[in-house]
C-alpha positions in Angstrom: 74.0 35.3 89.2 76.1 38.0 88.4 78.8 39.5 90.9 80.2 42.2 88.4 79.5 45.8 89.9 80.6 49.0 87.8 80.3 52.5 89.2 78.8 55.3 87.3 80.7 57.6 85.2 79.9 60.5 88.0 81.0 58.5 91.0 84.5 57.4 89.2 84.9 60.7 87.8 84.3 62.9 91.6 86.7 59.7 93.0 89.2 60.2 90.5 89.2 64.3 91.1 88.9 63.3 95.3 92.5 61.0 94.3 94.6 63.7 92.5 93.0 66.5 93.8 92.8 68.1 90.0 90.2 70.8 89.2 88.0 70.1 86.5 90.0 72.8 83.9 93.0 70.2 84.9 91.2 67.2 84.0 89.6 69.0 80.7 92.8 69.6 79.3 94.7 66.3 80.2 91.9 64.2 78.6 91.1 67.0 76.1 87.3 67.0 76.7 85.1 69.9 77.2 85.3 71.4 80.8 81.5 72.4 80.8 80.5 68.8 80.2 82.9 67.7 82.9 81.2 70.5 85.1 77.4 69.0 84.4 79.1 65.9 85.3 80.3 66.7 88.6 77.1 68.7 89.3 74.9 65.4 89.0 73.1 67.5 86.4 74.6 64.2 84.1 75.5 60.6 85.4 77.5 59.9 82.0 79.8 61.4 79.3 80.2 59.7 76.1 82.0 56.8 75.0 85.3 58.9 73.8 85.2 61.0 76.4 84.7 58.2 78.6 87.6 56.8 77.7 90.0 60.0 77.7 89.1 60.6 81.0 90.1 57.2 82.2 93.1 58.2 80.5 93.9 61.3 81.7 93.6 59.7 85.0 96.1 57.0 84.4 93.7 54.0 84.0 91.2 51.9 81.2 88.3 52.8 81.6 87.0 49.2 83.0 89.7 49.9 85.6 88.0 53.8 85.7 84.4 52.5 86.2 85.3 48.9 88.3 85.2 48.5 91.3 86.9 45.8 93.4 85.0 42.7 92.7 87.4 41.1 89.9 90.2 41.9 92.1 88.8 40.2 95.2 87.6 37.1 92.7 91.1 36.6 91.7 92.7 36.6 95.2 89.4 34.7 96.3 90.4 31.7 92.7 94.1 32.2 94.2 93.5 31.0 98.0 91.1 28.4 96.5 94.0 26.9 94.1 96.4 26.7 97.5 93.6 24.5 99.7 93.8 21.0 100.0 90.8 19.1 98.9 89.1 18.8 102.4 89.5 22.1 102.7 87.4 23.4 100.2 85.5 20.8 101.1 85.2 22.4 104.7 84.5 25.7 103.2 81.8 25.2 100.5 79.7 23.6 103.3 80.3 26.3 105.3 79.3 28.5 102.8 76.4 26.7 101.6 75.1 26.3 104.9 75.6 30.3 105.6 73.6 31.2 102.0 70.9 28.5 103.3 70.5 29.8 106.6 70.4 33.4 105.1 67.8 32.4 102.8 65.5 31.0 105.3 65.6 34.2 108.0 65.1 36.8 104.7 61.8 33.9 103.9 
């Protein structure tokens, strides 16, 4: 099963104008890419960039581009491994039941 989620390109790229408010010339010249793709972009007439610009973009905007294009899933996983590491046996104990009984009973209303 696989948990990891990734936005698109678009939907990082109109978050990360929404977050500094920049205009697309702003962003263009920070990351040094060409405003008219940044434009088809933000239109939806393009989901994606590439690669590069992909990554000078994230950059402009101050992160990696996994951080760019992530959303929060590793960072709930590691505060989810963290609480796990603090419970005492019985506890997690307690709580995979729990859990596994939730997924079962989930399971057999969606059946």
């Amino acid at each position: 099963m696989n948990f990891a989620m990734t936005r698109s390109f678009r939907d990082a790229f109109l978050d990360g104008l929404s977050r500094t408010g920049w205009t697309l010339k702003k962003v263009a010249e920070v990351a040094g890419v060409s405003e008219e793709q940044l434009k088809k972009v933000k239109q939806g007439k393009s989901r994606s960039t590439n690669v590069d610009d992909a990554l000078k973009v994230a950059n402009a905007f101050g992160v990696t581009l996994d951080e760019f294009l992530a959303d929060d899933t590793a960072a709930l996983r590691a505060e989810v491994a963290e609480l796990w590491m603090k419970l005492t046996q019985a506890e997690r104990d307690i709580l995979l039941a729990a859990a596994r009984g939730q997924a079962a009973q989930v399971r057999q209303e969606g059946a």
